[in-house]
C-alpha positions as CSV (number, residue, x, y, z in Angstrom):
1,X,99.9,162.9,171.6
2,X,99.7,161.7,168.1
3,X,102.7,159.4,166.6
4,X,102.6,159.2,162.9
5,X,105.0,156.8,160.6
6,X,107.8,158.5,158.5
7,X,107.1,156.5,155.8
8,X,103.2,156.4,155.0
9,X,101.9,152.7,155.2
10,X,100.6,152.3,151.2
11,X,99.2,149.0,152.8
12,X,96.1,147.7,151.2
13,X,92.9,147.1,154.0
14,X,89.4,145.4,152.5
15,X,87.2,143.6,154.2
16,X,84.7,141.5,152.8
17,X,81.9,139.8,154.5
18,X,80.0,138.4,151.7
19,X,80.6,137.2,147.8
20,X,79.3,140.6,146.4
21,X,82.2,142.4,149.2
22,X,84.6,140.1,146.8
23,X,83.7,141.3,143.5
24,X,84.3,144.7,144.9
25,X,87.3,143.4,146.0
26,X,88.4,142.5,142.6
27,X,86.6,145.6,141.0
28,X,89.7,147.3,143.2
29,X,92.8,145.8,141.8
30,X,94.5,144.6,138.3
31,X,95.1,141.3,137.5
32,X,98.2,140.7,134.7
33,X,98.3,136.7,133.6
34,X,101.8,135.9,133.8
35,X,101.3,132.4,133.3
36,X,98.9,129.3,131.8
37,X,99.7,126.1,132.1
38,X,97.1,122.9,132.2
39,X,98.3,120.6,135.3
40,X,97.9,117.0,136.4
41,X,98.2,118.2,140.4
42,X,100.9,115.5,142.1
43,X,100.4,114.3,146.2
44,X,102.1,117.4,147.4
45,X,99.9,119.9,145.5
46,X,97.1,117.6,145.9
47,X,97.2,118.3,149.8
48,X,97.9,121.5,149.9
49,X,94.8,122.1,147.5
50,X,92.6,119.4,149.3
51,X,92.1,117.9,145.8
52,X,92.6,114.4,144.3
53,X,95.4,113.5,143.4
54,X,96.1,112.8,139.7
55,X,93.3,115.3,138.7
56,X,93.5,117.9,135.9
57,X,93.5,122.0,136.7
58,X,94.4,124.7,134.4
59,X,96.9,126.9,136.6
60,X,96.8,130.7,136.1
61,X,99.8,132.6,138.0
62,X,98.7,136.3,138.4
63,X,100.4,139.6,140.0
64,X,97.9,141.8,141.8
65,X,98.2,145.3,141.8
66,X,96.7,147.9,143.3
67,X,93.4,149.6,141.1
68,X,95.8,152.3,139.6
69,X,98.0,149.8,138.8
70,X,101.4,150.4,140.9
71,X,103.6,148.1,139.5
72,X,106.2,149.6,142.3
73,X,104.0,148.0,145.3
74,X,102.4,144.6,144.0
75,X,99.2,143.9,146.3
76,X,99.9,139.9,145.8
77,X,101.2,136.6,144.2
78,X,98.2,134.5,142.5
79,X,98.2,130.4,141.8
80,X,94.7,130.0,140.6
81,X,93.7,126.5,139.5
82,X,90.3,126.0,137.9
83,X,88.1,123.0,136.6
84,X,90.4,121.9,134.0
85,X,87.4,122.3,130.7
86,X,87.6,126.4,131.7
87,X,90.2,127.0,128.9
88,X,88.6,130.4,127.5
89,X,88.8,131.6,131.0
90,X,92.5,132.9,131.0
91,X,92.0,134.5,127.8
92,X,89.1,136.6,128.8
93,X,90.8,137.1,132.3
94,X,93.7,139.0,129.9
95,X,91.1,141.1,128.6
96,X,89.1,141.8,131.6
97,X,91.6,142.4,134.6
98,X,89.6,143.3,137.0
99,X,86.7,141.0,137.0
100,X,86.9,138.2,139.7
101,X,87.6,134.2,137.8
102,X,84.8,132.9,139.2
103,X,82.5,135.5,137.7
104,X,84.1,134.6,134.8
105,X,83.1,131.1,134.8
106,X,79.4,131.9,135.5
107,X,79.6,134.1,132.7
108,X,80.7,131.6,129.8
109,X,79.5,128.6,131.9
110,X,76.8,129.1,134.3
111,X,79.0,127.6,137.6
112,X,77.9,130.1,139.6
113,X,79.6,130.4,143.7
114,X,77.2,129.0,146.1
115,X,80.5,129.4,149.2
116,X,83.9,130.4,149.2
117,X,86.3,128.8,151.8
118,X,88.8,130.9,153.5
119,X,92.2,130.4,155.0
120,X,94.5,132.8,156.3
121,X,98.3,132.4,157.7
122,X,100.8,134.1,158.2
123,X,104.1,132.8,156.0
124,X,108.0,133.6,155.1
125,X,107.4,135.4,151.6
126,X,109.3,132.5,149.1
127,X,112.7,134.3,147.7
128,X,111.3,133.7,143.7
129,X,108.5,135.5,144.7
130,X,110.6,138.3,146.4
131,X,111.6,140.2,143.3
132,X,108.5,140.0,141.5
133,X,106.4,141.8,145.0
134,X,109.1,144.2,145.5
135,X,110.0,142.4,149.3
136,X,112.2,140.6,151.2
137,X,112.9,137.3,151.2
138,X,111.6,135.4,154.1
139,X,109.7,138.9,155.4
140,X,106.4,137.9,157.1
141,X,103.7,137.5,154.3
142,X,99.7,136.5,154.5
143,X,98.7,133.0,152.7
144,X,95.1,134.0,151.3
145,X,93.4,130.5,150.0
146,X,90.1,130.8,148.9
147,X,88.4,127.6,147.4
148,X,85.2,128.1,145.4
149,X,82.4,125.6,145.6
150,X,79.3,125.5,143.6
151,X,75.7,124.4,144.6
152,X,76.7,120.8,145.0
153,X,79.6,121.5,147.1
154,X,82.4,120.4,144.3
155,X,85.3,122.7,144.5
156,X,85.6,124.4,141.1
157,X,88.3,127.2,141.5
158,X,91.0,127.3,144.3
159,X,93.0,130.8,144.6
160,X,96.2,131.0,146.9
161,X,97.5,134.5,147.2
162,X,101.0,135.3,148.6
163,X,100.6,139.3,150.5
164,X,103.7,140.9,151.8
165,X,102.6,141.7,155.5
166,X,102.4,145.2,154.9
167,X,100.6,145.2,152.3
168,X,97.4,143.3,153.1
169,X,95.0,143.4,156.1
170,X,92.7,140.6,156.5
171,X,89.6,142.1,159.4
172,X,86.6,140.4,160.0
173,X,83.9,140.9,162.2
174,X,82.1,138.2,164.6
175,X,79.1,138.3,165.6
176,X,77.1,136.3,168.2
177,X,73.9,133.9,166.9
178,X,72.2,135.1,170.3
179,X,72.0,138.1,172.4
C-alpha cells in the first residue's frame, strides 16, 4: 500500500555537513535585499545574538527563495548582521544573489569561516512575517541561526532564518568517534 499527499509537498530538504555543503546550499536559492540598515544592537538583541551590547552591526533583511525563484513559496525570512566596517557587502550581495555573505566577506576582505554555529527550533511564524512567506500566522516555523566565527573565534556574521515548517527540513547525520 502506498499513501501519497493530494497536494505535493514543494518543501525544501538540504543537508549540509560541512561549510562547502553550505555554499551549495546558497548556490541553490535567491537572495533579494529588502532591507540595510547599520544598528547599535540593544540588551534584547544583544542576547538573542550572544553579542555585546551597545555594539555596531550592519543588518541585512533578506527573502529566500527557491533557485528558480518562486516568489509564490518563499524558502525563508533572513536578519543577517555582519561586522559593522562590511558596508560594500549588501551592495555586492544585490548583485550576486546567490553567493553565501560570508563568501562575500572573504572576497573583499579576507575573513575567511574557520566554524559556523548552528541552532535549530521550532517557532510560531511572527504575523509581519506571515504575508511576506505566503503562511499562517503562528503556523509552526524552523528558527535557523547560524553564527560565523573566524580563526580567532570572533563572531563576524550572525544569520537568523525564519522557515515555514513545510518548507524546510533540517537532517543531520551522527556518527560515533569509536566503533
Amino acid at each position: 500500500t502506498r499513501v501519497e499527499s493530494a497536494s505535493p509537498n514543494t518543501g525544501y530538504s538540504q543537508s549540509v555537513a560541512t561549510l562547502e555543503g553550505l555554499v551549495q546550499l546558497a548556490e541553490d536559492q535567491v537572495r533579494i535585499v529588502c532591507k540595510v540598515e547599520t544598528v547599535v544592537v540593544d540588551r534584547p538583541t544583544a542576547k538573542r545574538l550572544d553579542v555585546l551590547p551597545g555594539s555596531r552591526w550592519i543588518r541585512i533583511e533578506l527573502l529566500r527563495l527557491p533557485g528558480d525563484g518562486n516568489v509564490e513559496q518563499p524558502v525563508g525570512w533572513t536578519e543577517t548582521y555582519i561586522d559593522a566596517e562590511y558596508t560594500d557587502v549588501p551592495k555586492l550581495l544585490r548583485k550576486q544573489p546567490k553567493v553565501l555573505v560570508s563568501s562575500l566577506i572573504e572576497s573583499l576582505h579576507g575573513r575567511r569561516v574557520a566554524e559556523v554555529e548552528q541552532t535549530v527550533r521550532a517557532v510560531p511564524l511572527a504575523a509581519e512575517l506571515a504575508p511576506v512567506l505566503h503562511a499562517q500566522a503562528g503556523s509552526p516555523a524552523l528558527c535557523v541561526m547560524r553564527r560565523y566565527l573566524d580563526h580567532t573565534n570572533e563572531v563576524f556574521e550572525i544569520a537568523i532564518t525564519i522557515h515555514p515548517a513545510d518548507r524546510m527540513v533540517v537532517k543531520s547525520r551522527l556518527r560515533r568517534d569509536r566503533p
